[in-house]
C-alpha positions as CSV (number, residue, x, y, z in Angstrom):
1,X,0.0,0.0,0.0
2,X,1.8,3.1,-1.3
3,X,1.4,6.6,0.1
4,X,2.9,9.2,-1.1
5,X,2.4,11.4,1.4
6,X,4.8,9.3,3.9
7,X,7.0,9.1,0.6
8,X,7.1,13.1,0.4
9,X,8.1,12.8,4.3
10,X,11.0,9.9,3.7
11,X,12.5,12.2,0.7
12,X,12.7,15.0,3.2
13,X,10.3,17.3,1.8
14,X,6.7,19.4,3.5
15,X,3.9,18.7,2.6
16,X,1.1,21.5,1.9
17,X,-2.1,20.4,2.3
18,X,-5.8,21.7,2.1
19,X,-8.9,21.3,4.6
20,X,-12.5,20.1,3.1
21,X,-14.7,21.3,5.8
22,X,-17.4,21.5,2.9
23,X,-20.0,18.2,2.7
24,X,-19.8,18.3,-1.2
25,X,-18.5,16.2,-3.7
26,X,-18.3,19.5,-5.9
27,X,-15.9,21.0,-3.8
28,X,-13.7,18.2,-3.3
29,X,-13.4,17.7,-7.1
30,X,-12.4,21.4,-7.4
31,X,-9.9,21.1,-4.7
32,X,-8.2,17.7,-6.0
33,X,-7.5,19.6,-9.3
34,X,-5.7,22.2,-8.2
35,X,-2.1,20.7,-6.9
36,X,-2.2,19.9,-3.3
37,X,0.0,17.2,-1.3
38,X,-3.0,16.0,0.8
39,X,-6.4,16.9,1.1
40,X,-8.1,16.3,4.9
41,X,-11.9,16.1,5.1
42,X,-12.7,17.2,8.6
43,X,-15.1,15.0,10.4
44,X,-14.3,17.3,13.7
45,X,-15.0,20.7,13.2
46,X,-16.3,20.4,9.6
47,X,-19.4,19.7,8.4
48,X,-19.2,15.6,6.8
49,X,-20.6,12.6,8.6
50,X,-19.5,9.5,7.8
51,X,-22.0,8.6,4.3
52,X,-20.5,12.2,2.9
53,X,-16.8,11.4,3.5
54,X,-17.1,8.3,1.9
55,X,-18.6,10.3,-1.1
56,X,-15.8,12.6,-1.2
57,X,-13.2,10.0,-1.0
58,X,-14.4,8.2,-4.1
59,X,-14.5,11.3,-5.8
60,X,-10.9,12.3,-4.8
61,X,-9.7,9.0,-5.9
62,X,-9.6,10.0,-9.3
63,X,-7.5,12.9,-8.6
64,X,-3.4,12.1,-7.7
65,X,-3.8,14.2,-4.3
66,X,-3.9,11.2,-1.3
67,X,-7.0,12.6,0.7
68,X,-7.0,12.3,4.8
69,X,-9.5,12.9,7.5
70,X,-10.0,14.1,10.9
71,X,-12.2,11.8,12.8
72,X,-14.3,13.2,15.6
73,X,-12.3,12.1,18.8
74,X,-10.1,9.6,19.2
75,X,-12.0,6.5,19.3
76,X,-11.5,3.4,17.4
77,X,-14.7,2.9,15.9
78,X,-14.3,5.9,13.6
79,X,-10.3,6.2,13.1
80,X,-11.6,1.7,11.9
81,X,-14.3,3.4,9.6
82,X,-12.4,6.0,7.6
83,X,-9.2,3.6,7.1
84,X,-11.4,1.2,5.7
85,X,-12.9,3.5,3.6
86,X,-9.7,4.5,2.2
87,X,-8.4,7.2,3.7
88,X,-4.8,7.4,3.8
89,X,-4.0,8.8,7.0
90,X,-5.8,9.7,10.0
91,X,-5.3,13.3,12.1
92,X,-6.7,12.6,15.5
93,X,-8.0,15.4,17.8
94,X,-6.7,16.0,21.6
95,X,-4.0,13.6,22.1
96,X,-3.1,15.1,25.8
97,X,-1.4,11.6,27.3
98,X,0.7,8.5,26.2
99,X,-2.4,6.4,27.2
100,X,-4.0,8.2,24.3
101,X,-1.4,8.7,21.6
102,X,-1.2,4.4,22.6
103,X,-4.7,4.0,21.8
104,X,-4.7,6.2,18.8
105,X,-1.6,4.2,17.4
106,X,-3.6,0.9,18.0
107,X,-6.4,1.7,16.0
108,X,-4.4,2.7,13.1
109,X,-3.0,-0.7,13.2
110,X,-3.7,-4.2,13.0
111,X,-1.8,-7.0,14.7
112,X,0.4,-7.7,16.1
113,X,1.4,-3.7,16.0
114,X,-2.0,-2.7,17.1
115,X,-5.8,-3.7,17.4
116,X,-7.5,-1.9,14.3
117,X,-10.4,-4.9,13.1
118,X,-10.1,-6.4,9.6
119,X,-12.6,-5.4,7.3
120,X,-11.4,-2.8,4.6
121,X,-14.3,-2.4,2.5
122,X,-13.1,0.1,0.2
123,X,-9.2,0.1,1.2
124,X,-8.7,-3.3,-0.1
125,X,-9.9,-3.1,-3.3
126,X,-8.3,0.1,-4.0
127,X,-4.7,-1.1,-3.2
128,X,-3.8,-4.8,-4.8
129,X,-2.0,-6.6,-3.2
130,X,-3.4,-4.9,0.3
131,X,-2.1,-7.1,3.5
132,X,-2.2,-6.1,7.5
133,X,1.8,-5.6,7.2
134,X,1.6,-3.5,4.0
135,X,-1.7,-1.5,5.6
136,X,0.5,-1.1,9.2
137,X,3.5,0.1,7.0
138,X,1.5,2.7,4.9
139,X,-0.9,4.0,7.1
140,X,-0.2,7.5,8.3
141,X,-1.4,7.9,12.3
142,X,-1.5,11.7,13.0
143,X,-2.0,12.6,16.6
144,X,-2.9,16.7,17.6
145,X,-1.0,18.4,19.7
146,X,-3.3,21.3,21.1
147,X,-3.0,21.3,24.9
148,X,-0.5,22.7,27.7
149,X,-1.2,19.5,28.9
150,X,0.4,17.8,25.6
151,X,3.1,19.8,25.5
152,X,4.2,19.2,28.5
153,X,4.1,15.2,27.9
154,X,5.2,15.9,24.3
155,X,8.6,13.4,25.0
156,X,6.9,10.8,26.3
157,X,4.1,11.3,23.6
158,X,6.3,10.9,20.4
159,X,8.1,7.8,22.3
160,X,4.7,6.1,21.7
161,X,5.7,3.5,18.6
162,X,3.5,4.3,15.5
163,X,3.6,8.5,15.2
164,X,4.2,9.2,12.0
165,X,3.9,13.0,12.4
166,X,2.0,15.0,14.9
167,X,-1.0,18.1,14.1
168,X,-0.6,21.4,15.6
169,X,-4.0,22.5,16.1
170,X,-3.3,26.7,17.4
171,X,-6.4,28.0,17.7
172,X,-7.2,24.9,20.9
173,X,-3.0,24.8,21.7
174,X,-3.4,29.0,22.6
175,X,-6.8,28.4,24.4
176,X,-5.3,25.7,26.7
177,X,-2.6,28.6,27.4
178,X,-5.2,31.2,28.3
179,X,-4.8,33.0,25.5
180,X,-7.0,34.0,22.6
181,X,-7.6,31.5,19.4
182,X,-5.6,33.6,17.0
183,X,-2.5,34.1,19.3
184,X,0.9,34.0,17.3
185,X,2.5,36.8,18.7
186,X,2.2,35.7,21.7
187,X,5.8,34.7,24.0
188,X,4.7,31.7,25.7
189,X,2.7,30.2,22.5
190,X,6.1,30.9,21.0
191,X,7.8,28.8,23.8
192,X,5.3,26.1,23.3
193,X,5.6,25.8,19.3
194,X,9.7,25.4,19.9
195,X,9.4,22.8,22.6
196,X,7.2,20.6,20.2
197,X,9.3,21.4,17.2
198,X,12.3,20.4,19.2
199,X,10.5,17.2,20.4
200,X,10.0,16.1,17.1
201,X,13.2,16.5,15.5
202,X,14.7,14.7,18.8
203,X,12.1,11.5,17.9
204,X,12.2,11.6,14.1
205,X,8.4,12.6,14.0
206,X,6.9,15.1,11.1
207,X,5.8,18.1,12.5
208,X,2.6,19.6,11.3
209,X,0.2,22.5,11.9
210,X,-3.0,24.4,11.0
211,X,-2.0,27.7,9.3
212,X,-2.7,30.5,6.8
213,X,-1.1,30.9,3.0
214,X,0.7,34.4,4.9
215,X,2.0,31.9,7.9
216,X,3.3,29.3,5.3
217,X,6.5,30.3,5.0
218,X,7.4,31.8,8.5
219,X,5.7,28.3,9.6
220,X,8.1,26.6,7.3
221,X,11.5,28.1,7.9
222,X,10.7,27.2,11.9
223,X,11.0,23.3,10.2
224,X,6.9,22.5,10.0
225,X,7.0,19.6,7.2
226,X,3.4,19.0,6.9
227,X,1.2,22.6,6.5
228,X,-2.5,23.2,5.8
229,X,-2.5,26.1,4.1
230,X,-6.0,27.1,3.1
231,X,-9.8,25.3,3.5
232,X,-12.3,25.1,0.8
233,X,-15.1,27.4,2.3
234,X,-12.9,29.9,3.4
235,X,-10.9,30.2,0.1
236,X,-14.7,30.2,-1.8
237,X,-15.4,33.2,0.2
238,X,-12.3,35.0,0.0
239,X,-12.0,34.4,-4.1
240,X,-16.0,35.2,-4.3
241,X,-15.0,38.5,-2.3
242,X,-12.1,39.5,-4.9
243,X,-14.3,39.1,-7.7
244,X,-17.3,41.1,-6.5
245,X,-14.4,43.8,-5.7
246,X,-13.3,43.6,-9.2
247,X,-16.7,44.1,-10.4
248,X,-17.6,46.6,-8.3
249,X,-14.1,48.2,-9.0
250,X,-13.1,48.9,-5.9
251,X,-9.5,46.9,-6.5
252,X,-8.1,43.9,-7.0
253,X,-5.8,42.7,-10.0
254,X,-8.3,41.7,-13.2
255,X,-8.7,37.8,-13.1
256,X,-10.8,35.2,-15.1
257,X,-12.9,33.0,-13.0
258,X,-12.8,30.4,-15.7
């Protein structure tokens, strides 16, 4: 089972991704076309249940772009669900302890590695040849890291065999700090973003983060290798919003929709 994002990784390079918080197969089309590395449906915050994802995997699997999800919570009912519906990797929300970065590990996993059930419905027919060891080996299990109380486990967190990379959510990491969602500038968000970057490179774990198109490249020169850089509803209402400006003419550099 072959994954080019964990192939991206292994050569060294980052990864830019986009976020399908959109339930639409339209969308997701759209989005597969234009270039990304990866493509995560958000099962957490967005707005896809289970029958939709499916959906908008199939439709993504004729476009080169390997799609992942964020399931709910970690639990391994879901994390079960979305492997065996194909997804490629899994990013799994509030991973504050090693008790849970062990159980989300184990449901990425079958045995003997961990204690994800056999049944890939749409996984095993999409990869020939598709085997528990080749499944274990190209899986991708994605743990956040959005708490003070993560951070301050992070070593003990990334010792935990089976992290591939680890998901910087800010807006819930700056929260957990007492601080506002949006808090970049801040010193001791600052502090926290070097201690996990640090943790990482000491464990040989991808870093990766929630972040803007303007925070892309401060994001990676601090050595993020895995970068959301823009979500479908957001970008819809930001290009909709140049174009009325341009018809309006009230700025904005001419562009053709089409």
């Amino acid at each position: 089972m072959e994954n080019p994002l964990k192939d991206l990784w292994a050569e060294g390079g980052v990864a830019h991704g986009g976020w399908l918080s959109v339930p639409s197969t339209a969308t997701a089309e759209a989005m597969g076309r234009v270039g990304f590395d990866y493509l995560c449906i958000d099962m957490q915050h967005g707005l896809s249940d289970y029958q939709v994802a499916v959906t908008m995997l199939q439709t993504l699997d004729m476009s080169p772009t390997p799609t992942i999800c964020r399931v709910p919570w970690n639990e391994p009912g879901i994390i079960g669900r979305m492997l065996d519906a194909g997804a490629m990797a899994v990013i799994i929300p509030m991973v504050n302890t090693v008790a849970e970065a062990e159980q989300a590990t184990r449901a990425c996993r079958y045995a003997p590695d961990g204690s994800r059930s056999w049944g890939p419905i749409r996984a095993g027919a999409l990869h020939q040849g598709y085997s528990p060891a080749r499944a274990n080996a190209g899986v991708a299990c994605i743990p956040m890291i959005e708490t003070r109380q993560a951070v301050e486990s992070i070593d003990d967190i990334l010792r935990v065999p089976g992290i591939d990379a680890i998901y910087v959510g800010p807006a819930d990491l700056s929260v957990s700090l007492g601080l506002p969602p949006a808090s970049d500038n801040d010193g001791e968000f600052a502090e926290a973003i070097d201690t996990i970057l640090a943790a990482c490179d000491r464990h040989g774990v991808v870093p990766g983060i929630h972040t803007t198109p303007g925070l892309a490249p401060k994001r990676r020169g601090q050595g993020f290798r895995m970068m959301t850089v823009t979500a479908d509803a957001g970008a819809l209402a930001a290009g909709a919003k140049l174009h009325l400006d341009q018809g309006r003419g009230d700025g904005g550099a001419d562009g053709n929709m089409y």
